[in-house]
Z-matrix of the N, CA and C atoms (Angstrom, degrees):
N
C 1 1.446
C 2 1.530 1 111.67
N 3 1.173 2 107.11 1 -31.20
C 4 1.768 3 109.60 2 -163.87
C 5 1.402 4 93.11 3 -96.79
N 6 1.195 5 147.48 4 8.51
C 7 1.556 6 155.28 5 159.18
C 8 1.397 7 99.50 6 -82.51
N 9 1.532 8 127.65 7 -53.11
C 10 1.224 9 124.46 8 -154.74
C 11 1.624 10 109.71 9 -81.46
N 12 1.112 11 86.20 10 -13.22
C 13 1.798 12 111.12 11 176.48
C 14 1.477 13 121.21 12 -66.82
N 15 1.726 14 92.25 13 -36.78
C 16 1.905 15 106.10 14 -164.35
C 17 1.442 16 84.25 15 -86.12
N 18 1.256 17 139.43 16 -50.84
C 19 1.239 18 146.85 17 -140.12
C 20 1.913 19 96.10 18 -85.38
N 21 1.392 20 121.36 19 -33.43
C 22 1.039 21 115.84 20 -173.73
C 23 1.912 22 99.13 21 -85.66
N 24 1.113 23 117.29 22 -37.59
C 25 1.559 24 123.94 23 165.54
C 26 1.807 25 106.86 24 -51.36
N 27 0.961 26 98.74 25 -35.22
C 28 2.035 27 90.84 26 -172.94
C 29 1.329 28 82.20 27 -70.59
N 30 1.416 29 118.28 28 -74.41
C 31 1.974 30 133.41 29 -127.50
C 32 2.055 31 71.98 30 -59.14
N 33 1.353 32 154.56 31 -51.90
C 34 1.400 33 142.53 32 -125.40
C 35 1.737 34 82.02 33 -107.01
N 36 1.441 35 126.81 34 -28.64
C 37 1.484 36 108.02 35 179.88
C 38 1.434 37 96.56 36 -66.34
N 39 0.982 38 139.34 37 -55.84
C 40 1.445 39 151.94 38 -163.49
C 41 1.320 40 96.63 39 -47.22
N 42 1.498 41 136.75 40 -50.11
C 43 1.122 42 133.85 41 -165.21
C 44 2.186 43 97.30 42 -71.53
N 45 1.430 44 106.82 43 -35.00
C 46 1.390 45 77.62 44 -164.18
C 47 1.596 46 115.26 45 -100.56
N 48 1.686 47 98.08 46 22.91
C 49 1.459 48 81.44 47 170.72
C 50 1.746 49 128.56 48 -67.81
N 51 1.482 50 118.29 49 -176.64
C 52 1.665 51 95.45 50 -160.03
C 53 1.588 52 84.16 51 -121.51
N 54 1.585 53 108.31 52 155.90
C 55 0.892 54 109.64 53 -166.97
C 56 1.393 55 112.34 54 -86.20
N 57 1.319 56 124.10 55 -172.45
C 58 1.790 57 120.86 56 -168.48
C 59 1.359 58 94.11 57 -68.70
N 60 1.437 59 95.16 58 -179.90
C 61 1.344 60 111.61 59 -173.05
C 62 1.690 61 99.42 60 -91.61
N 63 1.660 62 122.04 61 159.92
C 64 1.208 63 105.63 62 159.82
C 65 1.307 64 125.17 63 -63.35
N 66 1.584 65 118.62 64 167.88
C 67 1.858 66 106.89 65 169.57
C 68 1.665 67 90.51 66 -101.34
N 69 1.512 68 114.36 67 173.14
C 70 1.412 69 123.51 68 -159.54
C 71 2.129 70 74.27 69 -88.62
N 72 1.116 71 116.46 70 -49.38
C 73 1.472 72 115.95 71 -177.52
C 74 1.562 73 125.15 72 -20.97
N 75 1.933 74 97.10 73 -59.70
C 76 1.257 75 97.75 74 161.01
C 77 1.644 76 145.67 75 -57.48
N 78 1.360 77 93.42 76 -33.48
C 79 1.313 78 108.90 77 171.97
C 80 1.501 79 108.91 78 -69.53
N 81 0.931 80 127.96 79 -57.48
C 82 1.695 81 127.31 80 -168.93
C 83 1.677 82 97.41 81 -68.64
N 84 1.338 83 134.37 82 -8.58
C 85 1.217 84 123.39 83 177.00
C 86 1.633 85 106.39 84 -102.68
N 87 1.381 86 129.22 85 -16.74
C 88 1.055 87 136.06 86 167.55
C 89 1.547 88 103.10 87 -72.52
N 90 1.194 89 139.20 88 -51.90
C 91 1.399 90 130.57 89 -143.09
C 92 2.129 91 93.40 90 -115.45
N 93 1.537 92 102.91 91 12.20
C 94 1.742 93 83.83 92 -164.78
C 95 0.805 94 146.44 93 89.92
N 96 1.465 95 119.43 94 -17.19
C 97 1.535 96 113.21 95 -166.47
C 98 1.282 97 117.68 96 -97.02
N 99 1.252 98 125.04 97 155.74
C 100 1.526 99 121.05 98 165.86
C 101 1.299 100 115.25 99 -115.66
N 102 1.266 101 113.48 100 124.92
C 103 1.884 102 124.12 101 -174.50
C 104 1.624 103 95.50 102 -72.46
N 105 0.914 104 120.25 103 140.68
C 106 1.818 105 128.33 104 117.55
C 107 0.852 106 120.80 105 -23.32
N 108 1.398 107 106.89 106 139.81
C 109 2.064 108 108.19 107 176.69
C 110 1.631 109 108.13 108 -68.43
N 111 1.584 110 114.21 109 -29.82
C 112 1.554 111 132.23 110 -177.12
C 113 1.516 112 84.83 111 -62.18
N 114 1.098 113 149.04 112 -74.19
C 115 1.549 114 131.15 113 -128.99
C 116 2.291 115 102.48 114 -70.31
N 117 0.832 116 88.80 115 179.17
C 118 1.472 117 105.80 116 176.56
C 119 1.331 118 127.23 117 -159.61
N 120 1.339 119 103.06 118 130.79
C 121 1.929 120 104.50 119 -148.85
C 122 1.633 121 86.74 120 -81.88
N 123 1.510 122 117.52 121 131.85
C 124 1.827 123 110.78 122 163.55
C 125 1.415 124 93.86 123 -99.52
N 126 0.981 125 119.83 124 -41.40
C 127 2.370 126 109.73 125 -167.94
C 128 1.485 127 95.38 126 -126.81
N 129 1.259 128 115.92 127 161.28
C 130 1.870 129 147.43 128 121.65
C 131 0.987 130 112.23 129 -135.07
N 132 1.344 131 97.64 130 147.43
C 133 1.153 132 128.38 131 -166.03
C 134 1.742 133 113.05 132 -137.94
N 135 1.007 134 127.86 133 115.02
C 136 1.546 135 138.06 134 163.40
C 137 1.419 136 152.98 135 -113.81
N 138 1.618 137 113.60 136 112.39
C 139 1.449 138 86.01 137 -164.22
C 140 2.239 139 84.51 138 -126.56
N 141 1.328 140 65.59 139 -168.72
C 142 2.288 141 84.13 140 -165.19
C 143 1.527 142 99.05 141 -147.29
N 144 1.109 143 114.47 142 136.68
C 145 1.381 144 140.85 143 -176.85
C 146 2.087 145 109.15 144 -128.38
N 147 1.555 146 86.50 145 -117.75
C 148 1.251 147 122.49 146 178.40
C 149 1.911 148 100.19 147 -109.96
N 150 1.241 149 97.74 148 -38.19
C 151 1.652 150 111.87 149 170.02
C 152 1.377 151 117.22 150 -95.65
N 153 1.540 152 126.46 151 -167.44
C 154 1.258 153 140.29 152 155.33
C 155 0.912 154 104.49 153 -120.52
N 156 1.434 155 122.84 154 164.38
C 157 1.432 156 146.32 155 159.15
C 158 1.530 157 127.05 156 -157.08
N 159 1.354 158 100.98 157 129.18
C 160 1.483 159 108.45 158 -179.15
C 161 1.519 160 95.64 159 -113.48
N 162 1.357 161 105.09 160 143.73
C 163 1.848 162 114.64 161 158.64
C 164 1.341 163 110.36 162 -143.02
N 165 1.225 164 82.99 163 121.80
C 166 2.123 165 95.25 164 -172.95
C 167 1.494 166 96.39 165 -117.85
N 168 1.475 167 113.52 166 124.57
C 169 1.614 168 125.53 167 145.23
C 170 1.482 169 128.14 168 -99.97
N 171 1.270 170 106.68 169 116.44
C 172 1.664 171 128.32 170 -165.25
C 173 1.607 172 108.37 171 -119.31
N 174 1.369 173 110.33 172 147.37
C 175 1.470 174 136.05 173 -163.67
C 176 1.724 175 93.46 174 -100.36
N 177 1.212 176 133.48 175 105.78
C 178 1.696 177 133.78 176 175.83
C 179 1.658 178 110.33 177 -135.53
N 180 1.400 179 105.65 178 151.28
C 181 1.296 180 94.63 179 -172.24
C 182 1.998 181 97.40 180 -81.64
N 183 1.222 182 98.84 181 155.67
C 184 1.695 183 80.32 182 164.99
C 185 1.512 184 148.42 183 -93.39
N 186 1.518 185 98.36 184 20.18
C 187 1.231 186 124.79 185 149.61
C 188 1.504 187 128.13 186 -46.72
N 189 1.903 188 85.36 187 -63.20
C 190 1.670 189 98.18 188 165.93
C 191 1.647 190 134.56 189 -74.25
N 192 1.318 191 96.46 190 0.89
C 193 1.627 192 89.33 191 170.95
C 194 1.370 193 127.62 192 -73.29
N 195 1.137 194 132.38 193 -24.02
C 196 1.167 195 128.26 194 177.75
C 197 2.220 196 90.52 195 -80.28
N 198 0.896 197 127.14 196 -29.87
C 199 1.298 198 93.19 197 -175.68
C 200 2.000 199 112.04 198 -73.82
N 201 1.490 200 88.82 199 -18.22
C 202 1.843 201 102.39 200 178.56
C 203 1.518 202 99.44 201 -48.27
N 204 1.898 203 129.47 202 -49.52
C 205 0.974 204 138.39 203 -157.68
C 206 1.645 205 105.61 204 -81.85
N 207 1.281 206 111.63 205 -55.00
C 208 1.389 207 106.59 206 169.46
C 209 1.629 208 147.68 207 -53.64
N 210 1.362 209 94.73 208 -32.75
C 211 1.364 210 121.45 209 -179.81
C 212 2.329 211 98.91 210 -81.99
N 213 1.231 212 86.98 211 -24.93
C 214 1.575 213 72.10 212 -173.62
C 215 1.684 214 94.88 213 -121.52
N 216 1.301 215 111.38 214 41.19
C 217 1.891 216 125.21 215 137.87
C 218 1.657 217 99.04 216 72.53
N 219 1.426 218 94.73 217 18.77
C 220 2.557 219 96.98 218 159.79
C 221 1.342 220 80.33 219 -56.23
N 222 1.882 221 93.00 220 169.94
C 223 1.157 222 101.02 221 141.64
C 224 1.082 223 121.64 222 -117.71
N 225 1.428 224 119.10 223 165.05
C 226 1.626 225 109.86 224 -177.70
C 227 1.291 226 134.61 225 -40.47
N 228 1.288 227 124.43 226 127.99
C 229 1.359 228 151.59 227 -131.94
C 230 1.437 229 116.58 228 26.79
N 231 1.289 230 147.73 229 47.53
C 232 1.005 231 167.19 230 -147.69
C 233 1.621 232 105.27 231 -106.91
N 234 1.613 233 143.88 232 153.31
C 235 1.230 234 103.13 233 155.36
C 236 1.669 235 85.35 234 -150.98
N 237 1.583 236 108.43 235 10.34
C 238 1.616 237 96.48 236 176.74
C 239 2.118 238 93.72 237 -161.55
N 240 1.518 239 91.33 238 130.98
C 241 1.335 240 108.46 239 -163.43
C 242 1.410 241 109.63 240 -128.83
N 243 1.194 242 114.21 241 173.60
C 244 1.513 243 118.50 242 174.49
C 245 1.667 244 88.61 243 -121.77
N 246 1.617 245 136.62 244 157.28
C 247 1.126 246 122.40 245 144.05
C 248 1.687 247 105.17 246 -148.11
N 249 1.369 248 108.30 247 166.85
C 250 1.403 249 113.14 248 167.32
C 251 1.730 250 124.53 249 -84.53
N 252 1.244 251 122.11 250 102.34
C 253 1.585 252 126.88 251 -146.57
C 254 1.839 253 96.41 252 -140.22
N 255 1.457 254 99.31 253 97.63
C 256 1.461 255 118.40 254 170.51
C 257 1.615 256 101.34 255 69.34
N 258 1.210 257 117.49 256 32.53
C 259 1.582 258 113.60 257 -173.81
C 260 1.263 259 137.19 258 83.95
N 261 1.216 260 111.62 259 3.60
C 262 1.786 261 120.72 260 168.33
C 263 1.523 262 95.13 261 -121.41
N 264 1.515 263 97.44 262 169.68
C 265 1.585 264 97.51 263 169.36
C 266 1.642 265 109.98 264 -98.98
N 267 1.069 266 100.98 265 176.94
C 268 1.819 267 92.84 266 -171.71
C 269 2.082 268 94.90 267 -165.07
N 270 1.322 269 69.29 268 120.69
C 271 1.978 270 86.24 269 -179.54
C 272 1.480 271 91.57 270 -86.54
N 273 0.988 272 102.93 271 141.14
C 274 1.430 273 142.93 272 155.39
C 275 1.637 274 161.06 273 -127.32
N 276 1.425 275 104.29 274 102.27
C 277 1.231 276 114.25 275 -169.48
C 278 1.505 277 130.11 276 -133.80
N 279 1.665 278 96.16 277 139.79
C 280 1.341 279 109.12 278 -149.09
C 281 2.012 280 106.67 279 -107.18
N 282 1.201 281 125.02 280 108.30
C 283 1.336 282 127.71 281 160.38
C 284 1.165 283 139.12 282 -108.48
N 285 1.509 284 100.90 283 125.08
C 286 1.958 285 100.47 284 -155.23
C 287 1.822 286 105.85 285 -109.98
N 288 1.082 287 110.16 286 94.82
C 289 1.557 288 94.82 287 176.61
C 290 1.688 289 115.30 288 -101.12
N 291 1.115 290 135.35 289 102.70
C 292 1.300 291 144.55 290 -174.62
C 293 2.232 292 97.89 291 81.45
N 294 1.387 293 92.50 292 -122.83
C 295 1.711 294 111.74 293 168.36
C 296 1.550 295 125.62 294 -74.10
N 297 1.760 296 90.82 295 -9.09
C 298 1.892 297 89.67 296 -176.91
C 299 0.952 298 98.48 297 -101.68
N 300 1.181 299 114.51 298 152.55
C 301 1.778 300 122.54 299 151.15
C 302 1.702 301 126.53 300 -137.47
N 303 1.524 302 108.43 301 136.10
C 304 1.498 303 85.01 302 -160.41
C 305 1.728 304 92.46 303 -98.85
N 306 1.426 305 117.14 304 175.98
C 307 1.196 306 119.01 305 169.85
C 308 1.392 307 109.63 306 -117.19
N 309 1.105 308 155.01 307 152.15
C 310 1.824 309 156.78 308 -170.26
C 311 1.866 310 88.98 309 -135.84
N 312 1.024 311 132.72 310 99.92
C 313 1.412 312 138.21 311 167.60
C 314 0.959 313 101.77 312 -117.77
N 315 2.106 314 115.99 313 123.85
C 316 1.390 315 118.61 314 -162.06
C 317 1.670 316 99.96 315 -158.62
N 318 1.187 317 121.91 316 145.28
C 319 1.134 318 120.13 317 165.20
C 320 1.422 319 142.67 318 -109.88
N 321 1.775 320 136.70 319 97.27
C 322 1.162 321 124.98 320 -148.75
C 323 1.605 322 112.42 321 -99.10
């Protein structure tokens, strides 16, 4: 009994380990965008439902944000989009407070 015990304690730790973290890679290839060499990823974050979602917070000067927006196909003055990206659609939205900006990349 006290075997079947340890064995049922491993197989349920196993279940709750957490899975990796996202890479910022995936995310910017899911949602489109292309960073600047200037920006610097501080978080991602990912979760999965019925949808996806990526949320990335990045360090940019704010000089470079408008090239963040251009280079990854906003349109001018734009800062939250829907687009068609590798065959799903993927919302996109961009929040800049000072040097941060977060990204919300999600699919509905």
């Amino acid at each position: 009994m006290k075997a079947l015990i340890a064995v049922l304690a491993l197989l349920l730790a196993g279940c709750a380990t957490p899975e990796p973290a996202p890479s910022p890679e995936d995310a910017f290839r899911f949602g489109g965008i292309s960073m600047p060499a200037s920006g610097k990823v501080l978080e991602t974050k990912y979760d999965r439902g019925i949808d996806s979602r990526y949320q990335v917070v990045l360090t940019l000067p704010a000089e470079d944000v408008p090239k963040l927006l251009e280079a990854s196909n906003f349109a001018p003055g734009v800062m939250a989009d829907d687009r068609l990206v590798n065959g799903r659609r993927v919302v996109r939205k961009v929040t800049v407070e000072g040097t941060t900006v977060h990204l919300e990349l999600f699919t509905t």
